[in-house]
C-alpha positions in Angstrom: 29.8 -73.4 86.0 27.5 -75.9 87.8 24.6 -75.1 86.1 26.5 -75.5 82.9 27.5 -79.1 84.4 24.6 -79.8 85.3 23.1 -79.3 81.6 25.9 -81.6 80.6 25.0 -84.0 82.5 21.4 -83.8 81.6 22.2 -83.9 78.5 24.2 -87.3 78.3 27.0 -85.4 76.7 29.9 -88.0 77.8 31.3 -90.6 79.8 34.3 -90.9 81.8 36.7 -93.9 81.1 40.4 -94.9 81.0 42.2 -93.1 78.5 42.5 -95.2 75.4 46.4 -95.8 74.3 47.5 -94.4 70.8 44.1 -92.3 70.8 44.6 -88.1 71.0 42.8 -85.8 73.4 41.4 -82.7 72.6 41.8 -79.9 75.5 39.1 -78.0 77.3 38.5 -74.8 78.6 35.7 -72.2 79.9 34.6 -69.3 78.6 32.5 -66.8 81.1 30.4 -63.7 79.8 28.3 -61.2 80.6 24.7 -61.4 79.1 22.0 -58.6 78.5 18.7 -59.2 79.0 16.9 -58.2 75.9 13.6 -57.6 77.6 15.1 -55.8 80.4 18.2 -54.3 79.1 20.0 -52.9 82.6 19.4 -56.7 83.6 22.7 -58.6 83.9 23.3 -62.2 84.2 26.5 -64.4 84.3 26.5 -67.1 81.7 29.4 -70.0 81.5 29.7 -72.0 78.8 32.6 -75.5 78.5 33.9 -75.5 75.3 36.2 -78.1 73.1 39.7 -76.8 71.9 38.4 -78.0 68.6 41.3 -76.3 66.8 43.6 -79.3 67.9 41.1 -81.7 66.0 42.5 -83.0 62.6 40.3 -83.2 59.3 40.1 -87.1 58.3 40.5 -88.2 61.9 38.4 -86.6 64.4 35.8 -85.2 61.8 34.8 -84.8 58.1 32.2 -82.7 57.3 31.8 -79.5 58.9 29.3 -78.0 56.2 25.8 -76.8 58.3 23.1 -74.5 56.2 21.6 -71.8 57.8 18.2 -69.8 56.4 19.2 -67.1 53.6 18.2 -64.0 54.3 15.9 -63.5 51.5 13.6 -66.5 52.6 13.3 -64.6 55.5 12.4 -61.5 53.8 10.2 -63.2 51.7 8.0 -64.8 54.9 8.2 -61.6 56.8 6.3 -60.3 53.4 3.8 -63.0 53.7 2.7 -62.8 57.1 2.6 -59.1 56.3 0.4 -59.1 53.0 -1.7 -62.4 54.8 -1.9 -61.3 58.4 -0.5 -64.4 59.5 1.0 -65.0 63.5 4.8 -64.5 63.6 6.6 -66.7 66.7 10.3 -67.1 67.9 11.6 -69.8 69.6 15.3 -70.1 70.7 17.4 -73.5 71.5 19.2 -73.2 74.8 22.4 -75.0 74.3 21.5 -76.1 70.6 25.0 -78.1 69.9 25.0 -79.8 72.9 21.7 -82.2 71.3 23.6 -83.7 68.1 25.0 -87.0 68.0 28.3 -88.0 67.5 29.5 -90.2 65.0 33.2 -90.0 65.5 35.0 -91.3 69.1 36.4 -88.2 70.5 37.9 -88.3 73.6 38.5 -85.2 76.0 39.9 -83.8 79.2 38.0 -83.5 81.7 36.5 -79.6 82.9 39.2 -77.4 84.9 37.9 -77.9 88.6 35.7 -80.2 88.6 37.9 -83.5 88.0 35.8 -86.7 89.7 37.8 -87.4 93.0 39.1 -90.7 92.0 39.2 -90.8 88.5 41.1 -87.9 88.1 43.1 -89.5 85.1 39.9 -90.5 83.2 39.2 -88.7 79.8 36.0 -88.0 78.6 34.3 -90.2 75.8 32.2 -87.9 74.0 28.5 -88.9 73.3 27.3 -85.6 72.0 28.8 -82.8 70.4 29.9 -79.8 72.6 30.5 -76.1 71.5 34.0 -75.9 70.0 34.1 -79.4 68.4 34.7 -79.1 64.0 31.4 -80.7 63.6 28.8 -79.9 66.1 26.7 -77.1 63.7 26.4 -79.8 61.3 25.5 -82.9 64.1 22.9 -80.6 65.3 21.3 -79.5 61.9 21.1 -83.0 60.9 19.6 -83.8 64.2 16.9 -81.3 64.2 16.3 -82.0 60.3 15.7 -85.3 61.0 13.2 -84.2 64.0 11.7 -82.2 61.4 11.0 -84.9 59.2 9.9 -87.2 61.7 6.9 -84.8 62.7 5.7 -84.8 59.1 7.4 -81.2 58.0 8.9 -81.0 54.4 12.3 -79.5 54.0 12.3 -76.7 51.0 14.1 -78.1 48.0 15.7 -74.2 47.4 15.9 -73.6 51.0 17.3 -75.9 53.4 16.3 -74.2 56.7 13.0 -73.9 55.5 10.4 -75.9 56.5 6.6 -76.5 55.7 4.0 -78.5 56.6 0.2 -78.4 54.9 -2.7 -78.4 57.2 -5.9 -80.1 57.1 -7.4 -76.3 56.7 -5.7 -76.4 53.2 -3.4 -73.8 55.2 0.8 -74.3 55.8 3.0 -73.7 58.9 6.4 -72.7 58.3 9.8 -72.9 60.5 13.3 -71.1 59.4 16.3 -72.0 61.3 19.0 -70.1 62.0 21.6 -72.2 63.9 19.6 -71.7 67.1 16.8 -69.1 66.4 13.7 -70.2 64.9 10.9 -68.5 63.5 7.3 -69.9 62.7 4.7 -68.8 60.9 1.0 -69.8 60.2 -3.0 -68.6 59.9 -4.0 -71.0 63.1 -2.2 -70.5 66.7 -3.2 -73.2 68.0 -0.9 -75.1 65.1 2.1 -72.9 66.3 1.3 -74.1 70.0 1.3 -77.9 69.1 4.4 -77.6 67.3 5.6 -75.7 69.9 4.9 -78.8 72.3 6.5 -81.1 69.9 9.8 -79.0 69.6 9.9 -78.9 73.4 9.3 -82.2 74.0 12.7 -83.3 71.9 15.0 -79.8 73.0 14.9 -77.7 75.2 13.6 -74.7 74.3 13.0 -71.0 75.1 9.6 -69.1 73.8 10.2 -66.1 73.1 6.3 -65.2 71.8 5.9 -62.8 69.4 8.8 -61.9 67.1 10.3 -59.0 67.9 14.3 -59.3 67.0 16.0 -61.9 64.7 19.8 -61.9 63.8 20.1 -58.0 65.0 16.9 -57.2 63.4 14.0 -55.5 64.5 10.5 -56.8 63.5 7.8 -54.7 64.3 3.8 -54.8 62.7 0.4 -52.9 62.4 -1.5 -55.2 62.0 -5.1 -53.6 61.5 -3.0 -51.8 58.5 -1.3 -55.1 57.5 2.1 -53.8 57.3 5.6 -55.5 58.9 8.7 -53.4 59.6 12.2 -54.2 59.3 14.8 -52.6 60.7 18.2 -52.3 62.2 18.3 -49.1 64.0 19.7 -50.9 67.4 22.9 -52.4 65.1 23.4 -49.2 63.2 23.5 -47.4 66.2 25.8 -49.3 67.9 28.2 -49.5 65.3 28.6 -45.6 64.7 29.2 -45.2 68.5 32.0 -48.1 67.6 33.8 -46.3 65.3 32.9 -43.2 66.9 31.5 -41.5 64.6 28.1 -40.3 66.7 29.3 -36.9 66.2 29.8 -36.8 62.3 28.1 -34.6 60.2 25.4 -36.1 58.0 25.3 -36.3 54.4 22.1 -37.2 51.9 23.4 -40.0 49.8 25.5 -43.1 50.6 28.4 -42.3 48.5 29.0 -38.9 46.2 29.5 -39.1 42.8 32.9 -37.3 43.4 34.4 -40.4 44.7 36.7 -42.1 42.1 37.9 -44.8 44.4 41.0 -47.3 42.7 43.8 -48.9 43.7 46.1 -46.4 43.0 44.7 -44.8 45.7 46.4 -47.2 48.4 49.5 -46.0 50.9 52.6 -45.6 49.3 54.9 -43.5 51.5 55.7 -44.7 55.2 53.8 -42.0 56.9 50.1 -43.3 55.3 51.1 -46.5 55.9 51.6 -46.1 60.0 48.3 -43.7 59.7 46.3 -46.9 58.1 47.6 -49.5 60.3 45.8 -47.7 63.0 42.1 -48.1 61.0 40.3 -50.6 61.2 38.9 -51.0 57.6 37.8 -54.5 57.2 36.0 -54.4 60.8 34.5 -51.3 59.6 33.2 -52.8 55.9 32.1 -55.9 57.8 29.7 -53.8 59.8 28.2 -51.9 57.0 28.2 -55.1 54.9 25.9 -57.1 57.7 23.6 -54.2 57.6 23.9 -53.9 53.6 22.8 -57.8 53.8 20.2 -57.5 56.1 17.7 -54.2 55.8 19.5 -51.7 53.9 19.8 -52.4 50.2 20.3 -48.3 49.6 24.1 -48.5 50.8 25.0 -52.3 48.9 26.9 -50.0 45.5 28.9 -47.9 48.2 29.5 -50.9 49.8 30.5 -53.0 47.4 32.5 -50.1 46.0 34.4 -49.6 49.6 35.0 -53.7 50.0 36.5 -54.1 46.6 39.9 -53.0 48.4 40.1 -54.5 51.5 43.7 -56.0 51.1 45.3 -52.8 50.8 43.3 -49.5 52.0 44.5 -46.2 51.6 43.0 -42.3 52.6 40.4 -41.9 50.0 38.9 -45.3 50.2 38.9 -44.5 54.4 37.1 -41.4 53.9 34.7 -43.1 51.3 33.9 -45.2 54.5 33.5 -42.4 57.0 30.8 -40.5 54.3 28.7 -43.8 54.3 28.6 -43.7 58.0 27.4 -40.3 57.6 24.8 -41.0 55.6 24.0 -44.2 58.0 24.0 -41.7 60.8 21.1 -39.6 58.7 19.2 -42.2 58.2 19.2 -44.3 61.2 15.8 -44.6 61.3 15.2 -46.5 57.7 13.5 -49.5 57.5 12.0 -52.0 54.9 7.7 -51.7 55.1 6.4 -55.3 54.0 2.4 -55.6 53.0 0.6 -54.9 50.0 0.5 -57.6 47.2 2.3 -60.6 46.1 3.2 -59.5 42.9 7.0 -60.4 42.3 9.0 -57.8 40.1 12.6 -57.5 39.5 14.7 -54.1 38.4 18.2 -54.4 36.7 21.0 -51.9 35.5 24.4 -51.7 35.1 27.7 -49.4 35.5 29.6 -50.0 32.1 33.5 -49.9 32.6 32.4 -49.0 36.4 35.3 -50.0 38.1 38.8 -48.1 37.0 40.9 -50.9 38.2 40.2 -53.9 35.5 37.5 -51.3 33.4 34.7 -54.3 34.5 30.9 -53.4 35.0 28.9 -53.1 37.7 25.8 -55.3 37.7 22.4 -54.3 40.1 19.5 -56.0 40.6 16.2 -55.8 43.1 13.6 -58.1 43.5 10.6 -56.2 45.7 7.3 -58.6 46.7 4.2 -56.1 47.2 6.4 -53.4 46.5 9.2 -53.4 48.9 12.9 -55.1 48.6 13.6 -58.7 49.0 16.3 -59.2 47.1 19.0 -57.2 46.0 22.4 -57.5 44.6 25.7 -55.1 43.6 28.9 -56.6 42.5 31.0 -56.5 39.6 31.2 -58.6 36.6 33.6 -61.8 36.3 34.0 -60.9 32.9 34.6 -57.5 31.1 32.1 -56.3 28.8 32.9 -54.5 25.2 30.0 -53.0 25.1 26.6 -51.5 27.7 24.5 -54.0 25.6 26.7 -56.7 26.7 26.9 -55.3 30.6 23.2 -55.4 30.6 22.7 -58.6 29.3 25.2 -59.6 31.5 23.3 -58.4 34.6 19.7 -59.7 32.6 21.5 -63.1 33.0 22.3 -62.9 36.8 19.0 -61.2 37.6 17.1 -64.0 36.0 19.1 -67.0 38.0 17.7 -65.1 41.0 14.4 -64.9 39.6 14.4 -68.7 38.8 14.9 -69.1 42.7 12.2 -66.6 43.8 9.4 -68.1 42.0 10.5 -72.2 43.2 11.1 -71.0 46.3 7.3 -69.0 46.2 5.9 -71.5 44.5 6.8 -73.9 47.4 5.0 -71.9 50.3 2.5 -69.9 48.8 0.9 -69.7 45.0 2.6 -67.7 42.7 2.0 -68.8 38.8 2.3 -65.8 36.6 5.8 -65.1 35.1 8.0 -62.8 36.7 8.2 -58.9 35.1 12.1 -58.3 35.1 12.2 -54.5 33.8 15.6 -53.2 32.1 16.3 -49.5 30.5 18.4 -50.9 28.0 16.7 -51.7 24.7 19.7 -53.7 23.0 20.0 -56.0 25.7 16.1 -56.6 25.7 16.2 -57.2 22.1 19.3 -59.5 22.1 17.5 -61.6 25.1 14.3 -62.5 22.8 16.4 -62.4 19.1 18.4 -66.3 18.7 20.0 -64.9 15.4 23.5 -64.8 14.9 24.8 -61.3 15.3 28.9 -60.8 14.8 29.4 -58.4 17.6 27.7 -60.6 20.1 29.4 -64.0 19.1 32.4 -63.8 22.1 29.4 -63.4 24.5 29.8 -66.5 27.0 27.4 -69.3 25.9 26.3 -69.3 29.4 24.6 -65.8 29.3 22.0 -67.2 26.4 20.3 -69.6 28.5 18.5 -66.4 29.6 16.5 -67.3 26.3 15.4 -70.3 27.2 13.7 -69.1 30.3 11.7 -66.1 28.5 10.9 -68.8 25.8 9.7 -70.6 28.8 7.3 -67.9 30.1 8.6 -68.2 33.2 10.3 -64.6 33.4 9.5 -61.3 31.0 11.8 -59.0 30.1 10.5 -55.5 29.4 11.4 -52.0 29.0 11.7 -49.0 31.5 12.7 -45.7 31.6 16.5 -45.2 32.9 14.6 -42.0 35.5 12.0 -44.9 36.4 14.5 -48.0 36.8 14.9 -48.2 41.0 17.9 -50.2 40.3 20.0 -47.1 39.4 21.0 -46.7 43.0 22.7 -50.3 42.8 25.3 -49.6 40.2 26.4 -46.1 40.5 26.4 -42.8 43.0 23.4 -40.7 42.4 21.9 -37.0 43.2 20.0 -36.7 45.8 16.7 -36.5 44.2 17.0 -39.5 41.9 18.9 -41.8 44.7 15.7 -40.3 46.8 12.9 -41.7 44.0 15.0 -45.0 43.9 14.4 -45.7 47.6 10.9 -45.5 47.5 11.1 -48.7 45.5 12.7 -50.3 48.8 11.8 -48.8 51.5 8.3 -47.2 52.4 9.8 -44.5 54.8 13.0 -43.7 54.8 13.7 -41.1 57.4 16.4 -38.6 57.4 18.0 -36.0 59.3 19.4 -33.5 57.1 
């Protein structure tokens, strides 16, 4: 708790005055835990932290925006990819006490900290200078106080990317930084251009070098370097959430969901007794886990998983044990990871489920984007819409794979060189034709005007659509359950090795 004052302090975060008639007070409190060293796991240390009751703060009055960006995971996919494929040095740096550096610009007055009331002035409230942890707005005071150190030092914020930022060398060469709240990661050829910026960062925060990236938002980056190749992986967090839901013992299957799953919601609790037995599960935690690590490294589970979270509101036994076979699966295949290197060719892979979901009869649509031949980008969800016909389910998904594409190659073109037009393959040959044909047709004329501006980009050259064998198209795996062996040849499209235990 001193220490933690003592940083305050430091820090210029307030200063004590007379409480201000008519003006409200917002509460504190602390909040103690017991921290892990990651380098030395059986190391423990003690950390206190003061934090705002920011939940008594009213919108309009003690703040307005709360909004604060953090890097998408595909940006960091797609550097990971780069410094794989162009050997380039991979450092982490880490903010100690990151919200405590933005500046206010609202008067915010509060108590002072349980304990350590100055003898004298024990009726004084603290006027806030600086945000603290807890307040509405302190993510978004410190983003716009680090962007604007960012600037300052001659980096340009990405236009498709706002946590991503680049600055060109005199070499002809570019250093990158991607923020996530707190976490940083930078990238470049030269290390002596990742120690000066280094310097500059720690000359306005207060920072911690971690060195070489090794872990980022529960991932695990590891590299062979002489072989150019990065690996991704989450075997730590996978782990850890099967002992969670204690399933360490279950037996493993070989695909993320079988294809005798028929999961609707008819299938939710209707008498008492199912009811009282799903009360006790916890479904949504459960779906929350497997949908980090769906975002993250494992685009082989996102159909199951976007089959399992479609009924969240209202779970019953079949959906549950659709849950407990992908953990079995997870539990097989603990070791899987996503193996960045080889080229910088961009392609994308789409499909779709036609009447997929047995609720509203709407499609599934699946997409993945891999860069040197392993995942980026990937997508399963359903439709907004539903489709009459697999031609207009695949166009459907043609439409929302091509948006993505759009952003790929801007946000490529910004930190490397990427000019050719993107290959976007599709087994379905009326949905290619009816991307590339502008005549009228009378069963297509209730298609959404918004779906054709995929014309426009292929007229463009920007994106080509071509043709690919439904037992070739890696996408499969996104949009429907599969058999072993073809789910097997689809995830050698994403990840390099996938390791199982069956």
């Amino acid at each position: 708790m001193n220490e933690e004052l003592q940083s305050l302090e430091r820090n210029h975060t307030w200063t004590l005055v007379k409480p201000p008639s008519g003006k409200k007070i917002v509460g504190c409190k602390w909040v103690f835990k017991k921290m892990v060293d990651g380098s030395r796991p059986k190391r423990l240390w003690y950390k206190a932290r003061l934090v705002a009751k920011g939940y008594s703060q009213v919108q309009g009055v003690d703040f307005n925006e709360v909004f604060s960006p953090v890097v998408k995971h595909t940006s960091i996919r797609v550097l990971l990819s780069l410094v794989a494929i162009k050997d380039l040095e991979l450092e982490q740096l880490d903010v100690k006490t990151a919200f405590l550096h933005g500046d206010l610009e609202e008067q915010i007055y509060m108590k002072q900290p349980e304990g350590f009331e100055v003898v004298g002035k024990e009726n004084h409230v603290c006027l806030l200078k600086k945000s603290l942890y807890g307040l509405k707005q302190s993510p978004r005071q410190w983003y716009k106080k680090f962007d604007s150190f960012m600037v300052s030092i001659n980096f340009s914020r990405s236009n498709y990317d706002s946590c991503v930022y680049f600055k060109k060398l005199s070499s002809g060469e570019s250093i990158y930084l991607l923020l996530y709240v707190d976490d940083m990661l930078i990238v470049a050829s030269n290390m002596d251009e990742i120690v000066r910026l280094k310097e500059q960062l720690g000359s306005a925060f207060e920072m911690k070098d971690l060195g070489a990236a090794k872990r980022i938002l529960g991932m695990e980056i590891s590299r062979n370097r002489p072989n150019r190749k990065l690996f991704l992986s989450q075997k730590e967090f996978a782990g850890k959430v099967i002992r969670r839901f204690g399933m360490e013992k279950a037996k493993i299957v070989s695909t993320p969901l079988a294809t005798h799953f028929k999961l609707s919601a008819a299938m939710s609790p209707k008498s008492e007794h199912e009811k009282k037995y799903m009360e006790n599960v916890s479904y949504s935690s459960t779906v929350g886990s497997l949908m980090y690590l769906m975002v993250c490294t494992r685009p082989n589970i996102a159909q199951a998983v976007s089959v399992v979270s479609r009924y969240l509101t209202c779970p019953g036994r079949g959906h549950w044990e659709a849950v407990k076979w992908i953990f079995r699966y997870l539990k097989g295949t603990i070791n899987a990871h996503l193996d960045f290197g080889g080229n910088e060719i961009l392609t994308g892979y789409v499909n779709s489920d036609f009447g997929g979901d047995l609720d509203k009869r709407r499609s599934l649509t699946g997409y993945v984007f891999t860069l040197g031949g392993c995942a980026i980008s990937w997508k399963s969800t359903l439709q907004s819409t539903i489709a009459l016909s697999s031609t207009e389910a695949e166009y459907t998904t043609i439409m929302e794979a091509i948006r993505e594409a759009i952003w790929l190659k801007a946000f490529l073109g910004e930190v490397t060189s990427l000019g050719d037009p993107i290959m976007v393959f599709c087994d379905n040959q009326s949905a290619i034709h009816l991307t590339n044909d502008r005549m009228f047709h009378e069963r297509t004329k209730h298609i959404d005007i918004r779906y054709h501006f995929v014309r426009d980009v292929i007229s463009e050259g920007n994106v080509l659509v071509k043709k690919i064998s439904t037992e070739e198209n890696p996408a499969d795996m996104l949009t429907k359950p599969l058999p072993i062996t073809k789910f097997k040849f689809c995830s050698k499209y994403n990840f390099s090795l996938l390791l199982v235990c069956f």
